[in-house]
C-alpha positions as a printed Julia matrix, in Angstrom:
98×3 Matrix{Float64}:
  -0.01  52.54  -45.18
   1.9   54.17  -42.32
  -1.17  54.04  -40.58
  -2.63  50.94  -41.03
  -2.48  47.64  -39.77
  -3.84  44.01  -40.02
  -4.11  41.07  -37.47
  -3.55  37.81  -38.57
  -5.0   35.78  -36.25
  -5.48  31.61  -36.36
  -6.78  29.61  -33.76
  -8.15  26.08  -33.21
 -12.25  26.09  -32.67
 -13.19  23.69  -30.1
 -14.81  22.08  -33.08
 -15.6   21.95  -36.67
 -16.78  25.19  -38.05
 -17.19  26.68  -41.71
 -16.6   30.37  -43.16
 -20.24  31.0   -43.13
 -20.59  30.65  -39.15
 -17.55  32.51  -38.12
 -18.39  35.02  -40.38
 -21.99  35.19  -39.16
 -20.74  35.27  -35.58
 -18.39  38.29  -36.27
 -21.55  39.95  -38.44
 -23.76  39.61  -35.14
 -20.83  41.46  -33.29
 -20.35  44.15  -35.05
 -24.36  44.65  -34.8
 -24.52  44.24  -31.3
 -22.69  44.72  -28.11
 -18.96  45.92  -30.42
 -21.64  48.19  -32.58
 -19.13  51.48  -33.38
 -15.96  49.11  -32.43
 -15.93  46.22  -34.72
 -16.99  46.89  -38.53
 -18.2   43.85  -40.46
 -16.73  43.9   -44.24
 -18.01  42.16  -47.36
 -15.94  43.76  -50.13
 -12.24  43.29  -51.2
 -10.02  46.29  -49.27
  -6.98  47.37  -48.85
  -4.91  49.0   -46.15
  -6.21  52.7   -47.81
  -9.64  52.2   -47.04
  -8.79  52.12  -43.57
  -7.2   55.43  -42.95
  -8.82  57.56  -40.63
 -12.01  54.87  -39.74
 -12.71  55.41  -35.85
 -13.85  51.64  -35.94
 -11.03  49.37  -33.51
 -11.29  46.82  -35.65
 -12.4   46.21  -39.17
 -13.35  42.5   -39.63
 -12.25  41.41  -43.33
 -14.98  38.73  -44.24
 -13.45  38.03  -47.47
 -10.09  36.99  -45.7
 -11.78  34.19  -43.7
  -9.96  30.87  -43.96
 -11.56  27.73  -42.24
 -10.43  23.65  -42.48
 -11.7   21.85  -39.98
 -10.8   23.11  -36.72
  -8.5   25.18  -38.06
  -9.79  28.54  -38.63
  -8.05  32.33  -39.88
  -9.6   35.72  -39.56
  -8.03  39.31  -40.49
  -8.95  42.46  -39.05
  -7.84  45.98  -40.87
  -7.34  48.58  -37.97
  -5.59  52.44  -38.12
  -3.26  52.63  -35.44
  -3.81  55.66  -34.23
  -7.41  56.92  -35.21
  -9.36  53.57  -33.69
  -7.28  54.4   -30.39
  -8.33  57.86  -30.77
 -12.08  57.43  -30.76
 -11.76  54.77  -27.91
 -10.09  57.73  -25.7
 -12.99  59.84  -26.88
 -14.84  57.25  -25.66
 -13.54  56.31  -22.16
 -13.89  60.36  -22.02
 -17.25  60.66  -22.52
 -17.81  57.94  -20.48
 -16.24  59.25  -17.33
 -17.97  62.52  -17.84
 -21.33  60.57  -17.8
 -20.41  58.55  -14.24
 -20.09  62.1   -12.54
């Protein structure tokens, strides 16, 4: 869509790492500290299911790639509505500091 994107990202670990353990590191993520941020997904999506989600980044489990070192993650995220809520959130955080 118009609105929605996806990162591509691949990197090199610093060593040997499977699908299961990046995907359980980005799981414990979205749980904890990037609660509301990051969404963890398990299902098969598509650029649609993204419109309008205030999340910054949507973590597409199903997408993970891993050989070796060698490792590729995707994250869905709508350009303008993730950006949005993190305004709304620098906002209300600013409002709190007073």
């Amino acid at each position: 869509t118009i609105n929605v994107s996806i990162v591509d990202l691949s990197f090199i670990a610093a060593r040997d790492t499977t699908v299961d353990e990046v995907n359980a590191i980005m799981k414990e993520a979205s749980e904890g500290a990037l609660k509301g941020i990051l969404t963890f997904q398990t299902e098969p999506l598509v650029s649609v299911d993204f419109n309008h989600n205030p999340a910054s980044s949507n973590f597409d489990s199903t997408l993970t790639k891993v050989s070796g070192r060698l490792v590729k993650v995707s994250s869905w995220y709508d350009n303008e509505w993730g950006f949005s809520n993190r305004m709304l959130d620098t906002t209300v955080a600013l409002m709190a500091a007073k």
